[in-house]
C-alpha positions in Angstrom: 84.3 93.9 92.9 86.9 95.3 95.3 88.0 94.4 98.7 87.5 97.6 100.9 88.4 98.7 104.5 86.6 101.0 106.0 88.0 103.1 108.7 85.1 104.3 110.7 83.1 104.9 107.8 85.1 106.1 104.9 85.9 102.9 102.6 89.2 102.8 100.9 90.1 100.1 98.7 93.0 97.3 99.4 92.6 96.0 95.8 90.7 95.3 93.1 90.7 91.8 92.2 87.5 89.1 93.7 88.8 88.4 97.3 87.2 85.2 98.6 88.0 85.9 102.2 90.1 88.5 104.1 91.4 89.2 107.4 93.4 92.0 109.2 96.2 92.8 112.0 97.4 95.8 113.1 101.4 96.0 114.4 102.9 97.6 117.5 104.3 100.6 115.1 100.0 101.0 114.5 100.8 99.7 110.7 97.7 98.0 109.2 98.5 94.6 107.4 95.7 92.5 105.2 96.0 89.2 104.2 93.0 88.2 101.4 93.1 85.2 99.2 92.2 85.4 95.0 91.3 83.3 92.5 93.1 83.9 89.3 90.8 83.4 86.2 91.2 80.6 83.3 93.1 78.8 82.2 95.5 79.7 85.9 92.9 78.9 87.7 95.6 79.2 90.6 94.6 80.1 93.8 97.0 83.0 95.6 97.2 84.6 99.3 98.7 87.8 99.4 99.3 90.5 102.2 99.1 94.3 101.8 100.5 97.0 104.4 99.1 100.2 105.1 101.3 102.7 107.0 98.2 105.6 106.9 95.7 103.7 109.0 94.1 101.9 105.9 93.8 104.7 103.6 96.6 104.0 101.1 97.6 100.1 100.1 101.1 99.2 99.5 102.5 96.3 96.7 100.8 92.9 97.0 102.9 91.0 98.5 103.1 87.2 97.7 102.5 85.0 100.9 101.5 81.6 99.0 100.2 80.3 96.2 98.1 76.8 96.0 98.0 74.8 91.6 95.9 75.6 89.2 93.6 71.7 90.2 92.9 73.6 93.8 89.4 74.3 94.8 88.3 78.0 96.8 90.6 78.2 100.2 87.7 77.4 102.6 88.7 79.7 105.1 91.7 82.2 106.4 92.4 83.3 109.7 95.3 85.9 111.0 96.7 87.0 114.2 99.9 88.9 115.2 102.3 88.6 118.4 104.1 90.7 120.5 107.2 90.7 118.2 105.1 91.6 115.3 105.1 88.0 113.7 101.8 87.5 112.0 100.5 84.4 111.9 98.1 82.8 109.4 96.1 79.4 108.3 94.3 78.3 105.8 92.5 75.1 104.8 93.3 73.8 101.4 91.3 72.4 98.9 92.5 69.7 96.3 89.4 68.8 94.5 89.5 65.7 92.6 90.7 63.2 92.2 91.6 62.9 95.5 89.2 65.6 97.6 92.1 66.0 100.5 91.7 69.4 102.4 95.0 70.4 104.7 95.2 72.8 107.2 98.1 74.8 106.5 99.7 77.7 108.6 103.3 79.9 107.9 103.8 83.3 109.6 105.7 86.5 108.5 108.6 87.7 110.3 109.9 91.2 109.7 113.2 90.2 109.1 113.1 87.2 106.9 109.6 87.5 105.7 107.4 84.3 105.3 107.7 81.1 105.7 107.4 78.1 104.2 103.6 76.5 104.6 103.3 73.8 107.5 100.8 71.1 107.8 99.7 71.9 111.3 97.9 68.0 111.2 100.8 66.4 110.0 98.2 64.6 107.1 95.6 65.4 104.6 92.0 65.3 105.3 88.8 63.7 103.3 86.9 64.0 105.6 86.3 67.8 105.7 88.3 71.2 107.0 86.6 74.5 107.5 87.2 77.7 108.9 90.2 78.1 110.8 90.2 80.6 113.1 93.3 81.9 115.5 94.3 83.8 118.6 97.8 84.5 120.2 98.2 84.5 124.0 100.9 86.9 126.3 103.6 84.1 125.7 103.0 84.5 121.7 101.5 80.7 122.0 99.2 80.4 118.8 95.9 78.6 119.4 93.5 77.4 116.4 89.8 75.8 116.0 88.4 74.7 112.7 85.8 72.5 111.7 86.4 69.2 111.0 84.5 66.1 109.9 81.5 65.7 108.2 77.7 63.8 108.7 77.3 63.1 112.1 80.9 63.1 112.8 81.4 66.9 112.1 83.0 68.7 115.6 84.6 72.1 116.7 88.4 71.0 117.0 91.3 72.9 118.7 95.2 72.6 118.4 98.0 74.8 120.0 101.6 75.9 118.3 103.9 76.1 121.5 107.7 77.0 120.6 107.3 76.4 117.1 105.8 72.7 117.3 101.9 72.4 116.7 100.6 69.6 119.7 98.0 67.2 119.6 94.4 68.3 117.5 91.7 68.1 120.4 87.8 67.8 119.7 86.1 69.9 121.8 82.8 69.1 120.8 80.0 67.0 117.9 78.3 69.3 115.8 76.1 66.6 114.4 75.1 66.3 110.8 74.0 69.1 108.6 75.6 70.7 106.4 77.6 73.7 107.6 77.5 76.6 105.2 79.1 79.9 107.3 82.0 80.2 109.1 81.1 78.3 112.7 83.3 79.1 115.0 85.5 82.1 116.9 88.3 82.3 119.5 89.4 84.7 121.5 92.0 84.9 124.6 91.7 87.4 127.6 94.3 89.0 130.2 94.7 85.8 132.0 95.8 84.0 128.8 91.8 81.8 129.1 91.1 80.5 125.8 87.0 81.5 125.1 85.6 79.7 121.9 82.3 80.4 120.3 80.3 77.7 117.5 77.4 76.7 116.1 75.7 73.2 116.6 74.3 71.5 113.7 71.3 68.7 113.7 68.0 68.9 115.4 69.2 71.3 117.8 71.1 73.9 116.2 72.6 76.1 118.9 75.0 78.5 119.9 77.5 77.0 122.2 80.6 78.3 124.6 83.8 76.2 125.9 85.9 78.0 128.4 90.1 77.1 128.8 91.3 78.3 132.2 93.6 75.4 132.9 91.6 72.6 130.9 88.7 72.8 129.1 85.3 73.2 131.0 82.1 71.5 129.9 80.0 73.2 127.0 77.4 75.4 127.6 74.7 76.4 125.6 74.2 80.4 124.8 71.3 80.6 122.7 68.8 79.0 120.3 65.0 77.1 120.4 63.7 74.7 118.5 64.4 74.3 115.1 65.7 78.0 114.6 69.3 78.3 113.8 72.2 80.7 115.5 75.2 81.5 112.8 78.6 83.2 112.3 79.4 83.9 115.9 82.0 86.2 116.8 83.7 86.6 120.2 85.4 89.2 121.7 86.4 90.2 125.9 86.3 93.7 127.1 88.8 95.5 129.8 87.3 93.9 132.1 86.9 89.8 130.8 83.3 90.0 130.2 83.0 87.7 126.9 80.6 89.2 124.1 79.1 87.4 121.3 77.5 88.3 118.3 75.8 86.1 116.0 73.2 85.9 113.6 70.1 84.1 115.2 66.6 82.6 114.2 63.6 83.2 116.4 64.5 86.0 118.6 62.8 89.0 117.0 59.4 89.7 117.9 58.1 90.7 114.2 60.5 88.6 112.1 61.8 85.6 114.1 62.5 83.2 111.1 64.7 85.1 109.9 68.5 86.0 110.5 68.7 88.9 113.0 71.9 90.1 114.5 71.9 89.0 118.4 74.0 89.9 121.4 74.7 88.2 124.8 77.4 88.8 127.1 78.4 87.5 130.3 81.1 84.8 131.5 81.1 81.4 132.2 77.8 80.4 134.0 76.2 83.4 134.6 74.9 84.9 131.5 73.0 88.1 130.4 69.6 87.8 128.0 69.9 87.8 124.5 69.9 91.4 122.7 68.1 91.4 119.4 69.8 94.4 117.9 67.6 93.8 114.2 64.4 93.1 113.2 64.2 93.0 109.7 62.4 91.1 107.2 65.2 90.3 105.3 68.0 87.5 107.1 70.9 89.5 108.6 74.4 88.4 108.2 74.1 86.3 105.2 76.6 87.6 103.4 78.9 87.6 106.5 79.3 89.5 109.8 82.1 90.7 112.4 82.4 92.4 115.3 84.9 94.3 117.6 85.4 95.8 120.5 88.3 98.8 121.4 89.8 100.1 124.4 86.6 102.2 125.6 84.7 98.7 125.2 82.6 100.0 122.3 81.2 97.3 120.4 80.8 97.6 116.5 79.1 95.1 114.3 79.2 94.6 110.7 77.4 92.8 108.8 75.8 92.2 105.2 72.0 92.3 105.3 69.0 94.3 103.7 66.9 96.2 103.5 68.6 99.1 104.8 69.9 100.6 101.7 68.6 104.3 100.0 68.4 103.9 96.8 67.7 100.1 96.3 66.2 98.2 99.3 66.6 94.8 97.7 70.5 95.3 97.2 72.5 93.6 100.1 74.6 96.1 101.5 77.7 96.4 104.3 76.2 97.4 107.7 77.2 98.9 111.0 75.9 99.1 114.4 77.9 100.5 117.9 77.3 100.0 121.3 78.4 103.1 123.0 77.6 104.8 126.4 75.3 101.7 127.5 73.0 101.5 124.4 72.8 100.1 121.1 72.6 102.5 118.1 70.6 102.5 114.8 71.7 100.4 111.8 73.3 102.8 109.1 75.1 101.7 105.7 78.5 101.6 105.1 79.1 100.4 101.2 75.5 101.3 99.7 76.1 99.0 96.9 75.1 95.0 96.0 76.6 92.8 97.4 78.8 93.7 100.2 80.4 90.5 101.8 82.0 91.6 105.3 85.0 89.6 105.9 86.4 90.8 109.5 87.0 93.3 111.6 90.2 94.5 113.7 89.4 94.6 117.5 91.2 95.4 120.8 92.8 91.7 121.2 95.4 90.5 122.8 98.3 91.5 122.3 97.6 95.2 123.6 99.3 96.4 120.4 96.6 95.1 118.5 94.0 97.7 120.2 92.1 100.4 118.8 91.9 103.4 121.1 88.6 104.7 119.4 86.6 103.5 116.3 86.0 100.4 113.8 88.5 98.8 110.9 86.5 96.6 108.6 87.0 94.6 105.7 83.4 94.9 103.1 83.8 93.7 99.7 82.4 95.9 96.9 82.6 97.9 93.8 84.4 100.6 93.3 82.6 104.1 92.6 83.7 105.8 89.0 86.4 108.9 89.2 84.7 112.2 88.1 86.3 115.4 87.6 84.7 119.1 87.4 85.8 121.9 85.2 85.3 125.4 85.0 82.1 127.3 84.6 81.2 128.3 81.1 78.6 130.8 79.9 77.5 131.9 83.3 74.2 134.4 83.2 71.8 135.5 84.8 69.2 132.4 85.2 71.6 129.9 83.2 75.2 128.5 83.0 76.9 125.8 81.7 78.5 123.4 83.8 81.4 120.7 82.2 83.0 117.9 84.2 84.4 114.1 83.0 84.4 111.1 83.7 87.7 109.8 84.1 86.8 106.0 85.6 84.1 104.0 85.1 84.9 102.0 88.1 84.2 98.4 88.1 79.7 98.6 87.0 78.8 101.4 84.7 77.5 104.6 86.1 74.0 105.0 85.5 73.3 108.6 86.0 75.5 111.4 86.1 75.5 115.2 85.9 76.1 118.1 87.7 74.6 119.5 91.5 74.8 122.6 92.8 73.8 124.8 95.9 74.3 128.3 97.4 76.2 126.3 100.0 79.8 124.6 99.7 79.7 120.8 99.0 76.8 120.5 97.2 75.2 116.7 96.6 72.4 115.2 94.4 70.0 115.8 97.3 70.6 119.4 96.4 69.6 120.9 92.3 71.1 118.7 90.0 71.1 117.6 86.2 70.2 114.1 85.4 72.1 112.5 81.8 71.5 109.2 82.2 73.8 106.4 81.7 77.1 106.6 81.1 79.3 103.8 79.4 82.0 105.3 78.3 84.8 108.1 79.9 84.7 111.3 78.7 83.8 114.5 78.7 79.9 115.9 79.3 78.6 119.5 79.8 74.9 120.3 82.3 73.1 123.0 81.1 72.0 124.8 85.1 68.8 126.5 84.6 66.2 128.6 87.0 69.3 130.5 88.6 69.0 133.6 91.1 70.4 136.7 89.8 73.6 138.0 91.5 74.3 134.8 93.6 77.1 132.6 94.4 76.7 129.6 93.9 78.6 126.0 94.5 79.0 123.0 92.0 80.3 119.5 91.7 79.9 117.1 88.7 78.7 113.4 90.1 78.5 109.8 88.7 76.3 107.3 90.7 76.5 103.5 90.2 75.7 100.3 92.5 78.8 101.5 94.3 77.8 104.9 95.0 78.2 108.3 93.9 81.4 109.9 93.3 82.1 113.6 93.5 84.4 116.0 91.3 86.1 119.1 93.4 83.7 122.0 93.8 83.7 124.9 91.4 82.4 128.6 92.2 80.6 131.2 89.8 78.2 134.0 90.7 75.4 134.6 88.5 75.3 137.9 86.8 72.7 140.7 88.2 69.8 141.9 86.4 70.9 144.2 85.0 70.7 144.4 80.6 73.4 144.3 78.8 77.1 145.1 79.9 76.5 145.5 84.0 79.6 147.6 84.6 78.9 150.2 81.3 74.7 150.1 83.3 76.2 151.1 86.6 78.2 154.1 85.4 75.1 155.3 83.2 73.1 155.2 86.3 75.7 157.0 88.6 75.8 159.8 85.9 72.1 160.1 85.8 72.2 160.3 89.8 75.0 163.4 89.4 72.5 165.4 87.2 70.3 165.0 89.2 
């Protein structure tokens, strides 16, 4: 599996190694940094965070570059957040697993300056924790203040806590609010900051009840309010986000909204501010659950909202795979679902929106992180033994990629760019690189015609340049010695 971003909707991998979770910034000189976590196999067993920059808008990934790495006796990081300030620091925590014997869990944060690169780790509670750590999440205000919630606790003790880095010194850990006492299993909580520096902060409610609930900071911390959810049904992975204008948006995954498949997952949408609320916007209705296998959202500086999100069954050639999503708001109305990684199992991680700091903005479009497999690498070669109704086509297989293809060939149309929803050749399998050759049959005399070789796996099909050939005419034999028998003919006569 690889970890992917996708730039509107072309995916280009940041690396190839199992990412557990992932995040991005973007710099005032429009660079793209992302910060993912690994897990090195036996017998390391070491967990590592590393950062990759991309000066081509996400296209091409520089050298990994170390941030931190936890001993081999730590369990999964259970959770990563990032944010960068005005001065292009980016900030990042992380909670901290230790496993046994002693189960501790610390939330730990260190930041990367450009000139002396990163810091040493900090624990932002000052002690470790039994009790349970999830999630952190973080957002930076005008005055480059860092503010972070994370769950914390566990049974009916487990809340939505919040603590603020001012001048380099982390303050006092404030609980916001009880979640109550089942089990949380998705990321459950999202922060955001506007242009008056107000704190908005999105998370789910376990228990009974489980809802979706808002806490507004404008000065101190106003009372909860409660956004969505009925009965028994329960609201997951929210994401918030403010437009030019302060209205909060959130997205979440919620139970009994849709009219054909309320108990499942669908993705929702509310927006609004304090106390004065829209409806909730079912923008799914599936019957599959919809961002399972994670979901984020975004907004840029023409206050077009994308979502992405892992869910089925909206892939082409295999409706049960789980595949990466997208839907846009744009001009006043939702859009239709379509597929961005058409493989299983793509895990979206998070998305780069227009936050504050205004550097961080995108003036058009979507960055998303999707984890997935990478395609196989196929070259095409020349044309061979080109006829009238025949030719030979030859092409390689240079990359496997990281799941064997299972079919490959050749495609070919009268028109450039051909795909396999044009004529194609189907060999089967492959498991091995290498050379193969198509044998193109039932071809038009006297044509030109385009061709690519292809490989498809789970991660999609891959493409070799195009090669041109015309087919010969129908004329027998040598077609040039024909012509000139027939233009002597014509003279006598």
């Amino acid at each position: 599996m690889a970890l992917k971003v996708y730039v509107n909707t072309d995916g280009y991998v940041v690396n190839t190694a199992n990412a557990v979770h992932a995040t991005i910034v973007k710099d005032s000189a429009g660079d793209l940094w992302c910060i993912y976590n690994e897990i090195m196999p036996f017998p390391d067993n070491e967990r590592y965070i590393y950062c990759r920059k991309s000066t081509d808008g996400g296209r091409t990934w520089g050298t990994a570059e170390l941030v931190v790495n936890e001993p081999a006796y730590a369990q999964p990081i259970l959770g990563l957040g990032a944010a960068i300030d005005s001065s292009d620091i980016i900030h990042v925590v992380y909670v901290n697993y230790l496993g046994s014997p002693t189960y501790d869990k610390q939330l730990y944060y260190l930041y990367r300056d450009p000139s002396t690169g990163w810091s040493v780790k900090e624990n932002v509670l000052g002690v470790d924790d039994t009790i349970g750590l999830l999630f952190p999440r973080i957002a930076v205000d005008s005055s480059d203040d860092v503010h972070c919630v994370f769950h914390r606790g566990s049974g009916p003790n487990k809340r939505v806590s919040y603590v603020k880095r001012t001048s380099g010194v982390w303050g006092i850990q404030v609980e916001l609010a009880r979640k109550g006492d089942r089990e949380a299993t998705h990321k459950e909580q999202d922060i955001c900051v506007d242009s008056n520096d107000y704190l908005h902060v999105v998370y789910r409610g376990t228990g009974a009840e489980p809802r979706l609930h808002y806490m507004l900071y404008n000065g101190s911390w106003q009372a909860e309010e409660t956004l969505a959810g009925t009965g028994s049904n329960e609201q997951s992975t929210p994401n918030v986000m403010v437009d030019s204008g302060d209205v909060v948006h959130v997205v979440w995954a919620g139970e009994g909204y849709a009219a054909t498949y309320p108990n499942y997952y669908q993705i929702c949408h509310i927006a609004g501010n304090t106390g004065a609320w829209g409806p909730v916007e079912v923008l799914t209705d599936a019957s599959q659950p919809q961002g399972w296998y994670g979901l984020a959202a975004g907004i840029n500086d023409l206050d077009e909202i994308d979502i992405c999100f892992g869910g089925k069954p909206w892939s082409i050639p295999n409706p049960t795979w789980t595949t990466g999503n997208h839907i846009k708001y744009s001009g006043g109305a939702w859009g239709d679902v379509t597929v961005l990684s058409d493989y299983n199992i793509g895990t979206v991680f998070d998305m780069l929106w227009a936050a504050t700091p205004a550097q961080c903005s995108l003036p058009t479009g979507f960055i998303a992180l999707i984890l997935g497999s990478i395609p196989p690498t196929v070259t095409t070669e020349a044309m061979t033994d080109v006829k009238a109704p025949t030719a030979t086509g030859n092409g390689t297989v240079t990359d496997l990629g990281d799941v064997d293809p299972t079919q490959h060939g050749h495609c070919w149309s009268t028109s450039p760019n051909p795909t396999i929803a044009d004529d194609k050749t189907e060999l089967g399998p492959k498991t091995a690189t290498g050379a193969f050759t198509s044998s193109l049959t039932e071809l038009t005399a006297g044509t030109l015609y385009y061709c690519r070789a292809y490989a498809t796996s789970t991660a999609g099909t891959a493409y070799g340049s195009e090669e041109t050939f015309t087919t010969l005419s129908k004329f027998k034999g040598n077609p040039n010695v024909d012509q000139r028998i027939y233009q002597h003919v014509e003279r006598m006569d």
